[in-house]
FIKE-270600 format. One record per residue (C-alpha): residue number from 1; residue in one letter; z, x, y. Coordinates in steps of 0.02 Angstrom, whole numbers. Layout:
<pt><resi>NUM</resi><resn>A</resn><pz>Z</pz><px>X</px><py>Y</py></pt>
...
! end
This chain:
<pt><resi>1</resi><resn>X</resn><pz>4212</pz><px>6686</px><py>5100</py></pt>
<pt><resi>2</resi><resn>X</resn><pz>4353</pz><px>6636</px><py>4973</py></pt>
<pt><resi>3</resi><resn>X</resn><pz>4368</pz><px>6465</px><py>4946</py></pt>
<pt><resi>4</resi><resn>X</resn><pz>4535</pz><px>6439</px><py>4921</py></pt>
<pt><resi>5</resi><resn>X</resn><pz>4538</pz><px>6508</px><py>5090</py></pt>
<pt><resi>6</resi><resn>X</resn><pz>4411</pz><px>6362</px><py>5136</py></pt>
<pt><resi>7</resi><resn>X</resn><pz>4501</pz><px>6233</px><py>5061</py></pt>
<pt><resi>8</resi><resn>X</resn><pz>4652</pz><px>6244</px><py>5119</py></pt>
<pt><resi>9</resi><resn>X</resn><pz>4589</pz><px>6238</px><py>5293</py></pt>
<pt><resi>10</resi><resn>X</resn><pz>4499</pz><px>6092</px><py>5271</py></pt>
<pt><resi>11</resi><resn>X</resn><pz>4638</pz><px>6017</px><py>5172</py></pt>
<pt><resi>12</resi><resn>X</resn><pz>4776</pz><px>6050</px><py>5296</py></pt>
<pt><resi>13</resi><resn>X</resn><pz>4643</pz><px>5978</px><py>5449</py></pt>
<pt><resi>14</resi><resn>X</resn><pz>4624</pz><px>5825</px><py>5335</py></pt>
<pt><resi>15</resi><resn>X</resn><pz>4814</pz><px>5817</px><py>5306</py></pt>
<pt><resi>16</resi><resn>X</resn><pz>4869</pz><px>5844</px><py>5499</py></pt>
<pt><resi>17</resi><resn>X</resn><pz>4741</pz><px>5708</px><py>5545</py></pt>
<pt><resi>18</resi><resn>X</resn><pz>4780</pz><px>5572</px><py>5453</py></pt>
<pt><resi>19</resi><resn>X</resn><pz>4998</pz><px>5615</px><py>5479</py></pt>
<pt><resi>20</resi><resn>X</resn><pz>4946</pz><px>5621</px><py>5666</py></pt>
<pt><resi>21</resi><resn>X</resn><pz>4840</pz><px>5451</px><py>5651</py></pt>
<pt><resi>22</resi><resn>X</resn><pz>4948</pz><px>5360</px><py>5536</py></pt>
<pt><resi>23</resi><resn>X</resn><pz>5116</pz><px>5443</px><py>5531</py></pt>
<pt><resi>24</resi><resn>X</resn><pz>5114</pz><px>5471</px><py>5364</py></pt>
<pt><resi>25</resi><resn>X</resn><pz>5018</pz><px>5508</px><py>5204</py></pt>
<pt><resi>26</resi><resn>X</resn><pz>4948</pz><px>5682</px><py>5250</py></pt>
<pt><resi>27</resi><resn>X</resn><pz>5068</pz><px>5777</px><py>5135</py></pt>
<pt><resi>28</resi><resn>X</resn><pz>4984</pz><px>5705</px><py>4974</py></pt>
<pt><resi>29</resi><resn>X</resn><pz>4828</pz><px>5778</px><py>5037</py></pt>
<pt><resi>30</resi><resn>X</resn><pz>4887</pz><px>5938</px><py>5085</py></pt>
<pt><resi>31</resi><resn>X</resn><pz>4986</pz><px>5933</px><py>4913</py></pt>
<pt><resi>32</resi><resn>X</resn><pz>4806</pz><px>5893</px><py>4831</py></pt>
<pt><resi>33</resi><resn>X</resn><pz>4734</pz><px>6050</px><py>4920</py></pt>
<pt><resi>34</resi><resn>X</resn><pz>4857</pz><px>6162</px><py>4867</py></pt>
<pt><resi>35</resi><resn>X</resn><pz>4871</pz><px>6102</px><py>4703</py></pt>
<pt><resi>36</resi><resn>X</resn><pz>4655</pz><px>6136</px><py>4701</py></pt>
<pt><resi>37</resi><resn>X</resn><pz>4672</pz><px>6316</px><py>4708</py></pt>
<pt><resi>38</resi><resn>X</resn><pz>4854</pz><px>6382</px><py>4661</py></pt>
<pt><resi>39</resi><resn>X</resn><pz>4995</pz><px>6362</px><py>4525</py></pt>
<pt><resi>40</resi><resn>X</resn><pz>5118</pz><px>6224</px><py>4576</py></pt>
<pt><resi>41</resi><resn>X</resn><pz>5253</pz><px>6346</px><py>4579</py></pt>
<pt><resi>42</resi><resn>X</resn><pz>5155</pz><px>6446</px><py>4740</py></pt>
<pt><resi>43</resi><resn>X</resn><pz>5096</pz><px>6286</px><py>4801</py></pt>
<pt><resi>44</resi><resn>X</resn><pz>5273</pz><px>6206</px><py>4847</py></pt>
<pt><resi>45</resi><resn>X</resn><pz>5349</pz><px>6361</px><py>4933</py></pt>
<pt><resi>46</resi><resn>X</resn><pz>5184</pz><px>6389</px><py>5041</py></pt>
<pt><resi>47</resi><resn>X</resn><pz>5191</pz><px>6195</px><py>5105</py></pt>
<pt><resi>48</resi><resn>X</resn><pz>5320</pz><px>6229</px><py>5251</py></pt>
<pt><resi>49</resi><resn>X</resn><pz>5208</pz><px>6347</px><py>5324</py></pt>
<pt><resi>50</resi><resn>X</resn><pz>5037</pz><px>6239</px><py>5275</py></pt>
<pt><resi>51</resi><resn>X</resn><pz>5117</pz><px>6099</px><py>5372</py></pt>
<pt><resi>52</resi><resn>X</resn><pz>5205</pz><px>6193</px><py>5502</py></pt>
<pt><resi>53</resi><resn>X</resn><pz>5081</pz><px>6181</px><py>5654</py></pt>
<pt><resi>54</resi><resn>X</resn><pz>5054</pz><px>5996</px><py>5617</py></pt>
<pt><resi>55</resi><resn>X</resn><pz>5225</pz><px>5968</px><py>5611</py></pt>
<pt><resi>56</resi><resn>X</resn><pz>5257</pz><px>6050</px><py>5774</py></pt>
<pt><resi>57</resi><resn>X</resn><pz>5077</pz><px>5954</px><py>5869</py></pt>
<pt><resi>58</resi><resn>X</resn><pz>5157</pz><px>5806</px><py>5833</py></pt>
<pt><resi>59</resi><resn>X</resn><pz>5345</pz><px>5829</px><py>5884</py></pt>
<pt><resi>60</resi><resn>X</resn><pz>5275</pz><px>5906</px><py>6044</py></pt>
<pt><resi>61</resi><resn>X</resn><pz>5128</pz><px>5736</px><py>6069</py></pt>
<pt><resi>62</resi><resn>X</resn><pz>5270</pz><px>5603</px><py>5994</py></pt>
<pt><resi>63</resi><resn>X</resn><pz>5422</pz><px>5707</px><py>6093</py></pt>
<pt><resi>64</resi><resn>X</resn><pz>5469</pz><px>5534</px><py>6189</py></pt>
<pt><resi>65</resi><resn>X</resn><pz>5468</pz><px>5448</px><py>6052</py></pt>
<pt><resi>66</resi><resn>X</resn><pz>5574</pz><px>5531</px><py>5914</py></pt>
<pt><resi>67</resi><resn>X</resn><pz>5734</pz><px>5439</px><py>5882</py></pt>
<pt><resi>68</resi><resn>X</resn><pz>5839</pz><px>5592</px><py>5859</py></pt>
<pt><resi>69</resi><resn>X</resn><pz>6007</pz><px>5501</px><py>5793</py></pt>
<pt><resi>70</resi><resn>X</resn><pz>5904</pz><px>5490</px><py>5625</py></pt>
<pt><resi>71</resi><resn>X</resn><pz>5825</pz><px>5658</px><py>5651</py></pt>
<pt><resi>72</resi><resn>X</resn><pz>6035</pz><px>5733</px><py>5662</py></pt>
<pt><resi>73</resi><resn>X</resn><pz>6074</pz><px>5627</px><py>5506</py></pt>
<pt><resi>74</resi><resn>X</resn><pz>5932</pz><px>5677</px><py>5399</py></pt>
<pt><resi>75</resi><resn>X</resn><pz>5936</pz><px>5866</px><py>5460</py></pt>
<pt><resi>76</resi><resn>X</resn><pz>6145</pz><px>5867</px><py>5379</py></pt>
<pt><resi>77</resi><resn>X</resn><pz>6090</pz><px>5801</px><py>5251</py></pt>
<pt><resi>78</resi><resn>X</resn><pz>5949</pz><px>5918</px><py>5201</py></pt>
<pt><resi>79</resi><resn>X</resn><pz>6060</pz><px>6081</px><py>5238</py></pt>
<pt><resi>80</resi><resn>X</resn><pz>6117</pz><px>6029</px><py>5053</py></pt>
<pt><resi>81</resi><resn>X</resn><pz>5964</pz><px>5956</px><py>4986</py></pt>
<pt><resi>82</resi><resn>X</resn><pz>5881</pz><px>6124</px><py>5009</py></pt>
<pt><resi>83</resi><resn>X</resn><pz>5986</pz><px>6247</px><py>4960</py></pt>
<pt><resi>84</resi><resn>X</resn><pz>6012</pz><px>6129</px><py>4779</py></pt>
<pt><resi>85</resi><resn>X</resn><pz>5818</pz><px>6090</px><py>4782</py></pt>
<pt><resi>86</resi><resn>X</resn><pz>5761</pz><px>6284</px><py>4782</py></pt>
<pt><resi>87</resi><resn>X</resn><pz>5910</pz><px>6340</px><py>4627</py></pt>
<pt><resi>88</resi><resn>X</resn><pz>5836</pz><px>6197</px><py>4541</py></pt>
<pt><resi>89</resi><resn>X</resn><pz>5651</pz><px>6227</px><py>4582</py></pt>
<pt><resi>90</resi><resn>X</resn><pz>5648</pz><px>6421</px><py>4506</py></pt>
<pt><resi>91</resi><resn>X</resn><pz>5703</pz><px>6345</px><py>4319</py></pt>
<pt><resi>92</resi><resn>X</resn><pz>5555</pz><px>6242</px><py>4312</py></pt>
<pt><resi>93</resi><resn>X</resn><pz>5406</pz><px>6256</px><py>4234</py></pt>
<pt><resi>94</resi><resn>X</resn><pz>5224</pz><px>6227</px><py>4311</py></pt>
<pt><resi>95</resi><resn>X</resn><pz>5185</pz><px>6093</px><py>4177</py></pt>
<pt><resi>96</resi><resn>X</resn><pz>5339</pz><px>6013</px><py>4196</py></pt>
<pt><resi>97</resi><resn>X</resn><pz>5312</pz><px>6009</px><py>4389</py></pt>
<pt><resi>98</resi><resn>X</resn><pz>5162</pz><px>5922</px><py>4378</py></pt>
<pt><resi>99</resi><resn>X</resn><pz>5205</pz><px>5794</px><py>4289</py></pt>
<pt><resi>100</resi><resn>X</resn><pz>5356</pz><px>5758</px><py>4385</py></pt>
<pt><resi>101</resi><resn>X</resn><pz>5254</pz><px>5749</px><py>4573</py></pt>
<pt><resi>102</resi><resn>X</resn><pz>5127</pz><px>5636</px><py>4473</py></pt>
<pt><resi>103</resi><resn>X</resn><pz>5242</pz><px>5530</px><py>4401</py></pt>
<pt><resi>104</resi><resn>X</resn><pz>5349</pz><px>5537</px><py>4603</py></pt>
<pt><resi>105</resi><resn>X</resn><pz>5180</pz><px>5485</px><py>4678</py></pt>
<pt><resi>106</resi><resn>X</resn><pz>5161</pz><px>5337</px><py>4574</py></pt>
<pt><resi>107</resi><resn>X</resn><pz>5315</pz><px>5268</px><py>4586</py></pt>
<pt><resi>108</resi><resn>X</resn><pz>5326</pz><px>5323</px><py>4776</py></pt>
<pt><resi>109</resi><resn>X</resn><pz>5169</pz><px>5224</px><py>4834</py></pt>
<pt><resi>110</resi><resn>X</resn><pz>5162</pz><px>5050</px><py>4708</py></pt>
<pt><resi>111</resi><resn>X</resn><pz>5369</pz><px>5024</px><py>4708</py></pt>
<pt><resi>112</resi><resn>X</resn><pz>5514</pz><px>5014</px><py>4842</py></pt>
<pt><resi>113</resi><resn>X</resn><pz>5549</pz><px>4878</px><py>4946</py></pt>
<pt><resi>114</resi><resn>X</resn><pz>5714</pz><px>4895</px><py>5047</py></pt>
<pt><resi>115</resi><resn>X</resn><pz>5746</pz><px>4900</px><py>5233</py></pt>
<pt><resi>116</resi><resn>X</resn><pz>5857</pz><px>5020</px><py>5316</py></pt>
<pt><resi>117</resi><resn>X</resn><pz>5942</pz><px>4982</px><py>5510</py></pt>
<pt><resi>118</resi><resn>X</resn><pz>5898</pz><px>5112</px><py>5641</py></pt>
<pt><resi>119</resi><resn>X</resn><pz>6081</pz><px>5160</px><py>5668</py></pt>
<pt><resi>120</resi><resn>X</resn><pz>6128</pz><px>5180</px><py>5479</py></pt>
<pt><resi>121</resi><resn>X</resn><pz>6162</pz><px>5380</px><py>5504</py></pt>
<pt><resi>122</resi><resn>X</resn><pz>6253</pz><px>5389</px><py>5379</py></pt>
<pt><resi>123</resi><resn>X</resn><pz>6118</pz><px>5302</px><py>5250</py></pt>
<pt><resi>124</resi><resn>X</resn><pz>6022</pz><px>5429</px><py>5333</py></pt>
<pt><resi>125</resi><resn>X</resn><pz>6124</pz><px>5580</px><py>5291</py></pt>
<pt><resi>126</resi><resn>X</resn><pz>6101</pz><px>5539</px><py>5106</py></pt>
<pt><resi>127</resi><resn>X</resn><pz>5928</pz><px>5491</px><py>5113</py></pt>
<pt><resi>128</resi><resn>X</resn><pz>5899</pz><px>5678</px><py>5205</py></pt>
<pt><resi>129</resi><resn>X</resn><pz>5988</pz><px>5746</px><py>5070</py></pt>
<pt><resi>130</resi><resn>X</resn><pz>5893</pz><px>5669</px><py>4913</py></pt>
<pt><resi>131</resi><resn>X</resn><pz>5719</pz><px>5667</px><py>4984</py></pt>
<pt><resi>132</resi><resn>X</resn><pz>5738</pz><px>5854</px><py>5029</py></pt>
<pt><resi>133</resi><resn>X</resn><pz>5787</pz><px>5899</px><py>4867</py></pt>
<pt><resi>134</resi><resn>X</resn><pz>5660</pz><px>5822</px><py>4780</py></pt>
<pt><resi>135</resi><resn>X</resn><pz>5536</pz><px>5869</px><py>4905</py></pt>
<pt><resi>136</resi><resn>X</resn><pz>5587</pz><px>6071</px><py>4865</py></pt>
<pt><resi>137</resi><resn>X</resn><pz>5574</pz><px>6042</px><py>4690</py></pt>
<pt><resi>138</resi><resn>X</resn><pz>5429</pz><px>5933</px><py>4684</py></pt>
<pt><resi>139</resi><resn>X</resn><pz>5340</pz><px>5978</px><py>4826</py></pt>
<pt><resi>140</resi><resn>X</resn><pz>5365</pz><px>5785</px><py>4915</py></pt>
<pt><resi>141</resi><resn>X</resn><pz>5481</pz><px>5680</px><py>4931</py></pt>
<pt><resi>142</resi><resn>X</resn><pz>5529</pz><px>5512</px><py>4893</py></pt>
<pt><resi>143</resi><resn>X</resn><pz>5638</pz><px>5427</px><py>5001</py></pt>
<pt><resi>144</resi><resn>X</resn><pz>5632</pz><px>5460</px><py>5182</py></pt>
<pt><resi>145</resi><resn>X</resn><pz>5469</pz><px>5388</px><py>5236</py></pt>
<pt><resi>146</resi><resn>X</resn><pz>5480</pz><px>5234</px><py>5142</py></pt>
<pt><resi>147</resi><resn>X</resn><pz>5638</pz><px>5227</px><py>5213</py></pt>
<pt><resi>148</resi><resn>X</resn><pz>5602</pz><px>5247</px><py>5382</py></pt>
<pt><resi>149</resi><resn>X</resn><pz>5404</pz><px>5164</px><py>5375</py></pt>
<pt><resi>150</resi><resn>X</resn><pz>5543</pz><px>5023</px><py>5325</py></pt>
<pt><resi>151</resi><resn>X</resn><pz>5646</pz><px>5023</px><py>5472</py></pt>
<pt><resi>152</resi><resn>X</resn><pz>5604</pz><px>4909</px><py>5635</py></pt>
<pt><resi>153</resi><resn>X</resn><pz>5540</pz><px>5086</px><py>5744</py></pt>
<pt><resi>154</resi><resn>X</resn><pz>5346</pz><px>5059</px><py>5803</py></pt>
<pt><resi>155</resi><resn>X</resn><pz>5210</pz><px>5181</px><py>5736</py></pt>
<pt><resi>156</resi><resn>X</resn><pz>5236</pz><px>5310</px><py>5864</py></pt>
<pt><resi>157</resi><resn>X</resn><pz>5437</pz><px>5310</px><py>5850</py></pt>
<pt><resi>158</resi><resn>X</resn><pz>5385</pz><px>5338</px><py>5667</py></pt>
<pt><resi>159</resi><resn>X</resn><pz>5265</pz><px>5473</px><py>5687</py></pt>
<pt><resi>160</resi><resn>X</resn><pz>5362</pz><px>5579</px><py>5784</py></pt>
<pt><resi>161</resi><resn>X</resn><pz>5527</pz><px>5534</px><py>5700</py></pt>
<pt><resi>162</resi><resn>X</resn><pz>5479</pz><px>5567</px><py>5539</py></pt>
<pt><resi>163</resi><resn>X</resn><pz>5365</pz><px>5765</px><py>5604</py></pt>
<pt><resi>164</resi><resn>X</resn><pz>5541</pz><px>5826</px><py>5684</py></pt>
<pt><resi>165</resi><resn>X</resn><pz>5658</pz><px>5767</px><py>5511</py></pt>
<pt><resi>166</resi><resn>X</resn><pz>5506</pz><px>5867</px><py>5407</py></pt>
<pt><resi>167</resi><resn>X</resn><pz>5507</pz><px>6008</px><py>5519</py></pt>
<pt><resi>168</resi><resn>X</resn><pz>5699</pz><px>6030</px><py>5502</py></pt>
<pt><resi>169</resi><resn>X</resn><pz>5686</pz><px>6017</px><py>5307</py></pt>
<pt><resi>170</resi><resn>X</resn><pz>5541</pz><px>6148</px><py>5317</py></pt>
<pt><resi>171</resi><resn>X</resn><pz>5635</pz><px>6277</px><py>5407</py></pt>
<pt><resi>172</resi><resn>X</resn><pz>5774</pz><px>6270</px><py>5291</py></pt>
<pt><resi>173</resi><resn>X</resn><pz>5634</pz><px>6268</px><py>5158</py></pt>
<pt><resi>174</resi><resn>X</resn><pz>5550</pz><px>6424</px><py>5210</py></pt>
<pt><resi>175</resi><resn>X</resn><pz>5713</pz><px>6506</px><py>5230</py></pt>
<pt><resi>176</resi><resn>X</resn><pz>5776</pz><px>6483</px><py>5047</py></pt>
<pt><resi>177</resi><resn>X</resn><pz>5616</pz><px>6526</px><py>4949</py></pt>
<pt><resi>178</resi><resn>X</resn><pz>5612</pz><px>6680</px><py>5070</py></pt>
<pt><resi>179</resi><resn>X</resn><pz>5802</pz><px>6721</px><py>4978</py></pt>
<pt><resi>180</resi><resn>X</resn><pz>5728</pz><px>6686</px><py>4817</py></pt>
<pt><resi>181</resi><resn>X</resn><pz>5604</pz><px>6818</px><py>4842</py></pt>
<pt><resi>182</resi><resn>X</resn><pz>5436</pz><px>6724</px><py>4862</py></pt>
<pt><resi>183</resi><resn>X</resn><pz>5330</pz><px>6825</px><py>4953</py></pt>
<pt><resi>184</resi><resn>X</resn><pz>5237</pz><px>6729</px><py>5107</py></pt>
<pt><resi>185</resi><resn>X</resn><pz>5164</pz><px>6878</px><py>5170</py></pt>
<pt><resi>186</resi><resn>X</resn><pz>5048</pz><px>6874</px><py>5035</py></pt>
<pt><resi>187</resi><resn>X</resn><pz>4938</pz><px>6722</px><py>5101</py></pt>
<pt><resi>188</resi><resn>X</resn><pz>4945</pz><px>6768</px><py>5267</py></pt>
<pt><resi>189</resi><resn>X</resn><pz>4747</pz><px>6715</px><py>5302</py></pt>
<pt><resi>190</resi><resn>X</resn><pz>4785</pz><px>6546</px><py>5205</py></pt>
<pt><resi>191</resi><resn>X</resn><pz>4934</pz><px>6516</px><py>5322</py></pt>
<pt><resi>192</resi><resn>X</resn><pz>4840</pz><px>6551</px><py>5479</py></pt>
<pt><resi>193</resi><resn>X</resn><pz>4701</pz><px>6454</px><py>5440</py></pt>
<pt><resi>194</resi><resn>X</resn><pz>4801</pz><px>6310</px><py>5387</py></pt>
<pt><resi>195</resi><resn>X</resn><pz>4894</pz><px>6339</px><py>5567</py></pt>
<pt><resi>196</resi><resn>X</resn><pz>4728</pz><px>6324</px><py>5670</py></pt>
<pt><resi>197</resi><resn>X</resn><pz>4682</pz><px>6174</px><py>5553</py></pt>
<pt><resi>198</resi><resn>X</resn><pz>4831</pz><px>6085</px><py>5581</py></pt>
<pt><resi>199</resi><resn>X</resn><pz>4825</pz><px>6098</px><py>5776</py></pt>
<pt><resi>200</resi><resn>X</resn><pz>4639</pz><px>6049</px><py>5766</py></pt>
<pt><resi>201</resi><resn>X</resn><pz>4679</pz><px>5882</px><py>5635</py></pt>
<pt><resi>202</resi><resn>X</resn><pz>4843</pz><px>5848</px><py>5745</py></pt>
<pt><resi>203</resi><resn>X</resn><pz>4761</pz><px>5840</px><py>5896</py></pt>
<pt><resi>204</resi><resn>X</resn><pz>4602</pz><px>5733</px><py>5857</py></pt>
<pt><resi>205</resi><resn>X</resn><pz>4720</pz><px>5604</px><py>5752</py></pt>
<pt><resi>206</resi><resn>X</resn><pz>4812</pz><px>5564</px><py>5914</py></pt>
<pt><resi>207</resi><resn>X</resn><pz>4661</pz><px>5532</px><py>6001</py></pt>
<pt><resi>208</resi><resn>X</resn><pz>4598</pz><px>5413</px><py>5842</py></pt>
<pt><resi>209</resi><resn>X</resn><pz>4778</pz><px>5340</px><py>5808</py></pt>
<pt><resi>210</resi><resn>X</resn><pz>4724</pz><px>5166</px><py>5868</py></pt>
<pt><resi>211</resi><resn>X</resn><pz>4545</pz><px>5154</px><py>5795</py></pt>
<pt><resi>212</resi><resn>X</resn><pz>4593</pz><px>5114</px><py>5625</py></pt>
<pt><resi>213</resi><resn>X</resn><pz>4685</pz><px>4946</px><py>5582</py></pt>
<pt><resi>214</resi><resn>X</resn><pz>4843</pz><px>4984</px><py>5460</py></pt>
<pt><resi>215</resi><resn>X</resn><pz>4773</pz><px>4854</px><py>5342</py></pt>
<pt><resi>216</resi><resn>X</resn><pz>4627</pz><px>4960</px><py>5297</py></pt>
<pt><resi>217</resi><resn>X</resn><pz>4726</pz><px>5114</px><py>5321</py></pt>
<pt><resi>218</resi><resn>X</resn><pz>4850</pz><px>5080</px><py>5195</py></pt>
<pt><resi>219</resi><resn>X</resn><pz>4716</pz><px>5004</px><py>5059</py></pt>
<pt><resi>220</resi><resn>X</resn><pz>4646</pz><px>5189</px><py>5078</py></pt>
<pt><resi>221</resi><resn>X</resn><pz>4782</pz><px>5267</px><py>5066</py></pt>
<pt><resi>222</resi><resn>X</resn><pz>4855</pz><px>5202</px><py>4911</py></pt>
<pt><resi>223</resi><resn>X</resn><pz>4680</pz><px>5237</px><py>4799</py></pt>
<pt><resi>224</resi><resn>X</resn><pz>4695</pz><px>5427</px><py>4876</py></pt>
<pt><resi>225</resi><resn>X</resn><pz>4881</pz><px>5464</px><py>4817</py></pt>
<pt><resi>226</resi><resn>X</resn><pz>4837</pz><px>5377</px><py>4642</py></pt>
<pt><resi>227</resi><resn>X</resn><pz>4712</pz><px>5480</px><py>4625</py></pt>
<pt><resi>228</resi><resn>X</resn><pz>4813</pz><px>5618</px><py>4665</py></pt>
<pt><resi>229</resi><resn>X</resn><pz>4945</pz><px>5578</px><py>4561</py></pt>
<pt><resi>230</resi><resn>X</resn><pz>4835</pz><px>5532</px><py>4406</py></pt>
<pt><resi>231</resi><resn>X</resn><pz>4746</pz><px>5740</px><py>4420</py></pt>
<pt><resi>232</resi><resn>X</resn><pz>4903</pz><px>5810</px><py>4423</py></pt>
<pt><resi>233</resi><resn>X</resn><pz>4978</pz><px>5719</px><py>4284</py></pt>
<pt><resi>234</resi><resn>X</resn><pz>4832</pz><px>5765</px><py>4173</py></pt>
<pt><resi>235</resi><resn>X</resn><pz>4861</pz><px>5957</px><py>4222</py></pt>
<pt><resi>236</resi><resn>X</resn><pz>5034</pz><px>5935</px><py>4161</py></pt>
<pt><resi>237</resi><resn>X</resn><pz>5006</pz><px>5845</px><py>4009</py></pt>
<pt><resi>238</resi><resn>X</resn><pz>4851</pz><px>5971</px><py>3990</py></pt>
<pt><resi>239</resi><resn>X</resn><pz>4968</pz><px>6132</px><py>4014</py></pt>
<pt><resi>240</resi><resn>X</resn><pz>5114</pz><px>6055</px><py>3921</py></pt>
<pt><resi>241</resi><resn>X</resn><pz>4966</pz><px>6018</px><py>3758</py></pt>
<pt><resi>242</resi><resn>X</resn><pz>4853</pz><px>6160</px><py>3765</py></pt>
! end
């Protein structure tokens, strides 16, 4: 069986779980999967369609939840976030890529403490707009979940707030790497398997969403992303050197 087949599976399960449980954090694993087996620049386009099913489990479990004034805002705002993201994204190198996701993870996950209002739409026009573009360039973004983790909505308002603003970013996402000629067609079996995965990880990290205190969760989940962070900014360095 190929592996990279097999790891991005179990990478996008992994990443759809702990999103479902925690509403957040699964993108740096699905991010670490990716980054495992294939080039940065293949990586980023593919990540729409690795998170895809995940993204859709949990807008259809959280539905009731999703507090879709912010969803509108962040979904005008990433119409040009996008488009700028991918024109900026094809001029960069794979080194250079690197580097700048570890160096984003770091910064995203030890710094930042603001608060945002619920009903700041257009705060959250802007912050659609930045964190998509970095999030096409870089492969994640920076701004909208710390922004919204950092509003007063409960975990579930977050969890399926923040799957239906990703979802609208991905579309646009897939859409515009599409124009730019990448060809998706080409990791067909890696995008189906990451499909089934993500149903799978969604649907168990519902059930599990209230077994695991945020304390703990959080502790966790700051050693994972530095550890991500700190790999891929030794591939850089170890591309841009050798």
């Amino acid at each position: 069986m190929d592996y990279t087949l097999v790891i991005i599976t179990l990478g996008s399960f992994l990443a759809a779980f702990v999103n479902a449980a925690f509403a957040t954090g699964g993108v740096y694993l699905l991010l670490a999967a990716g980054s495992t087996v294939f080039p940065m620049t293949v990586v980023i386009p593919l990540m729409p369609l690795f998170a895809f099913s995940s993204l859709l489990g949990r807008l259809a479990l959280f539905w009731k939840d999703i507090v879709w004034r912010i969803v509108l805002a962040v979904f005008v705002g990433s119409i040009f976030g996008v488009y700028f993201g991918v024109n900026v994204f094809v001029v960069l190198p794979e080194a250079l890529l690197s580097i700048g996701i570890g160096i984003l993870l770091i910064i995203l996950i030890w710094f930042g403490n603001f608060k945002l209002p619920i009903n700041a739409s257009k705060i959250f026009v802007i912050v659609g707009m930045v964190h998509s573009f970095i999030a096409t360039v870089f492969g994640v973004g920076a701004f909208l979940q710390p922004a919204i983790l950092r509003t007063e909505l409960i975990k579930m308002q977050i969890t399926g707030t923040l799957a239906a603003c990703m979802l609208s970013m991905d579309i646009f996402k897939v859409f515009w790497f599409s124009n730019i000629g990448f060809d998706y067609l080409s990791y067909l079996p890696h995008i189906l398997g990451a499909t089934v995965a993500g149903l799978v990880g969604t649907w168990l990290g519902k059930r599990t969403t209230r077994m695991v205190s945020e304390q703990t969760f959080r502790r966790v989940f700051k050693f994972i992303v530095t550890l991500i962070a700190l790999r891929l900014l030794f591939k850089g360095f170890n591309i841009l050197i050798f």
